[in-house]
VOPAGU-2260 file (C-alpha; in pm, 1 decimal, decimal comma):
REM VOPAGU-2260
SITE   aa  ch    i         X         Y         Z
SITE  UNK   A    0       0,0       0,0       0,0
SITE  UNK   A    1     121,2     333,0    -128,1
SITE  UNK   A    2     160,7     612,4     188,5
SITE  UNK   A    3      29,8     957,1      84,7
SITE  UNK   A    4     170,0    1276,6     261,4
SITE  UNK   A    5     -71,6    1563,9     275,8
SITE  UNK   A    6      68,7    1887,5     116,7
SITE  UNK   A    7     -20,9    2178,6     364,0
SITE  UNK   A    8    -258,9    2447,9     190,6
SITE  UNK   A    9     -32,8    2737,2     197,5
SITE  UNK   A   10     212,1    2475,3     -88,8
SITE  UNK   A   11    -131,6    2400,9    -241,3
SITE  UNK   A   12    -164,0    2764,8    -293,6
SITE  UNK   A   13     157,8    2769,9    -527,4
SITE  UNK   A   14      -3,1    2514,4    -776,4
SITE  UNK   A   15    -299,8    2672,6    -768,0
SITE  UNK   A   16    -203,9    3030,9    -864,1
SITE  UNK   A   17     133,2    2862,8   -1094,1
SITE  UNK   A   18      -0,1    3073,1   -1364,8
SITE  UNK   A   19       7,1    3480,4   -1147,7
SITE  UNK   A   20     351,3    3374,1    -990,5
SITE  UNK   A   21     696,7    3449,0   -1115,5
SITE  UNK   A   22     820,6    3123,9   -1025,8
SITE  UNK   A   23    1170,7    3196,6   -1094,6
SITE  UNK   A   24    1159,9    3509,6    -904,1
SITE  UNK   A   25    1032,6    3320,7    -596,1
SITE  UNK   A   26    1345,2    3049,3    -594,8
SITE  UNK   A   27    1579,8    3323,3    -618,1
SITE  UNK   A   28    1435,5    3497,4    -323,3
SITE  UNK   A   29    1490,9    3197,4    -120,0
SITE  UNK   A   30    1827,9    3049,9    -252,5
SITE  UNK   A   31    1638,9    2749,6    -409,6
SITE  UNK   A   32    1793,8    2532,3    -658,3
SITE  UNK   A   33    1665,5    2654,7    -999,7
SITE  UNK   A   34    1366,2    2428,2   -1155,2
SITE  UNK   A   35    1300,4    2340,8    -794,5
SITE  UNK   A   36     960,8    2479,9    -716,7
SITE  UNK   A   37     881,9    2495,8   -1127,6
SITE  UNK   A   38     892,0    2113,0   -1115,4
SITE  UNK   A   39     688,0    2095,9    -799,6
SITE  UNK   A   40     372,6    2347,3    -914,0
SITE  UNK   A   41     390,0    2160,6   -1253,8
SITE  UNK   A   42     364,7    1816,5   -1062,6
SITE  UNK   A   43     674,1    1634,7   -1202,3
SITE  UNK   A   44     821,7    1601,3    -863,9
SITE  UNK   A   45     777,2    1643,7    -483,9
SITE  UNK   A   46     933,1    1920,9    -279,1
SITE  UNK   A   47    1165,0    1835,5     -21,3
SITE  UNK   A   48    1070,5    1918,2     319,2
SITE  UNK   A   49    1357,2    2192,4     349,6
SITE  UNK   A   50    1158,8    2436,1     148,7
SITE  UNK   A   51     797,2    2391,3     338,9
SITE  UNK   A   52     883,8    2634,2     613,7
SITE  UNK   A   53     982,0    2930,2     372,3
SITE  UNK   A   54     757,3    2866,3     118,7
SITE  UNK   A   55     466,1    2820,9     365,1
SITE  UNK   A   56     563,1    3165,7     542,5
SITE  UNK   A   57     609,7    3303,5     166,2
SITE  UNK   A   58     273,8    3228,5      62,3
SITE  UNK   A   59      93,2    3356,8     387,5
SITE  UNK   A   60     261,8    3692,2     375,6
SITE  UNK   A   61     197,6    3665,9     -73,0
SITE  UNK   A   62    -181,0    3647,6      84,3
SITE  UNK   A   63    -252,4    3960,8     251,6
């Protein structure tokens, strides 16, 4: 039986607003490998669990 993680809402938000977001812009800002999040929002690959806690803070303070 295959586990499933749950992907917190705030990384949720990312793929669901891909298409408004300078994606490159946003890895630069936070020293992330380039392709990184790209890859992730276009669902070719997970994220590693390094990048939650800035990209989660990211997209709450992208929200107000």
């Amino acid at each position: 039986m295959e586990k499933k993680t749950k992907i917190a809402t705030d990384l949720t938000w990312y793929i669901d607003h891909k298409e408004l977001l300078n994606i490159n812009n946003i890895e630069k800002q936070l020293s992330m490998p380039q392709g990184t999040l790209r890859k992730f929002v276009d669902g070719k690959r997970g994220l590693a669990e390094q990048w939650h806690s800035d990209l989660i803070r990211l997209a709450k303070k992208m929200k107000k």
